[in-house]
N, C-alpha and C positions, 0 to 999 in steps of 0.2 A: 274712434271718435264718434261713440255714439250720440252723445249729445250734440246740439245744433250751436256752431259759433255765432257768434253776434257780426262779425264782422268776414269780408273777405279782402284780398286783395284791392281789389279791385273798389269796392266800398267804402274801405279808409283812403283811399285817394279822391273818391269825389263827396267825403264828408265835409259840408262846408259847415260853418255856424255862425250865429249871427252876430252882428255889430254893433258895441256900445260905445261912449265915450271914451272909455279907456281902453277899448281895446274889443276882442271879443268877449262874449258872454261869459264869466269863469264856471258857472254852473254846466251848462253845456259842456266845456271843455272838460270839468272835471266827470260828469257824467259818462262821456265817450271816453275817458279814460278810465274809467273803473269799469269798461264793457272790455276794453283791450286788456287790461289785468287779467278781468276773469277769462278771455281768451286764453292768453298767454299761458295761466295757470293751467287749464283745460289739456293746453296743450304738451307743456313740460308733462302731468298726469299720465301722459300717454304716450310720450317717448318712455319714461321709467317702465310704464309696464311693459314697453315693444322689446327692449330692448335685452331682457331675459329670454322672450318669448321668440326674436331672431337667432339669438346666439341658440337655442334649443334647436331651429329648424335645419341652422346650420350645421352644428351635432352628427342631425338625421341625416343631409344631404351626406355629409362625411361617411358615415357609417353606408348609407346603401352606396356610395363609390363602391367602398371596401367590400362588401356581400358581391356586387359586379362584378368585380375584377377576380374574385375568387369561384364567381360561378361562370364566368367566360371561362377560364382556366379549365373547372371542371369539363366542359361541352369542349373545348380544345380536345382533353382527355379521352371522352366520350367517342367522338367522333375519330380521333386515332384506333379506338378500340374497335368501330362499327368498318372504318375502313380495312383492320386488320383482315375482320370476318369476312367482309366481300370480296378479298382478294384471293382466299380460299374455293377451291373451284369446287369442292362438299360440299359446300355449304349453296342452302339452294335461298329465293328471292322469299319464300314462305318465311325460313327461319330467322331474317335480316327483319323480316315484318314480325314475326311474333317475342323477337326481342327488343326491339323498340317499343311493344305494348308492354313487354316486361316492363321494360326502365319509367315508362310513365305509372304503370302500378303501383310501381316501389317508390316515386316521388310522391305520391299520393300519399302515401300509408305514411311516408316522414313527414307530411305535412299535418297528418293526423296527430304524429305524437309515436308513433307504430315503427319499432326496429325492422324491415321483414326478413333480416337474418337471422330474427331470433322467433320467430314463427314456424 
């Protein structure tokens, strides 16, 4: 709603107008009604466009659920595998640490685009 409404809440409840013989002013009235039109219109305007542009975000929210649930999973995985090694008494504190700079290495390089299995 980039454009500024003519009216708010609060503003059409204390618009008053003035008083003729017959009644109120019909110019007036018709006046303040051709400002709540173009309101109105403004406003329908901009649910139509929200309303592609929500279901889109909602889309996204859905889709990175999905990428979450499947990369908790992975780190589930992960971390079975990093506990398998620690529980290995060969296995010393160096090489627990220079495989976990692996694994960040190698998510780097898939975030680049980069297989590193096939390097």
């Amino acid at each position: 709603m980039a454009e500024k409404l003519n009216f708010t809440s609060q503003s059409l409840l204390e618009l008053e107008f003035t008083k003729n013989v017959r009644g109120y002013d019909p110019l007036q009235v018709d006046m303040a009604l051709d400002k709540v039109i173009a309101d109105l219109r403004h406003y329908e305007k901009f649910k139509a466009d929200a309303i592609p542009y929500i279901q889109e975000l909602e889309r996204s929210i859905y889709d990175l659920k999905e990428k979450n649930k499947e990369l908790e999973v992975e780190i589930a995985k992960m971390n079975n595998r990093l506990s398998n090694i620690k529980d290995n008494p060969g296995v010393s504190k160096e090489n627990i640490e220079l495989l976990k700079r692996i694994d960040v290495l190698e998510k780097a390089l898939y975030k680049q685009g980069i297989d590193p299995s096939k390097i």
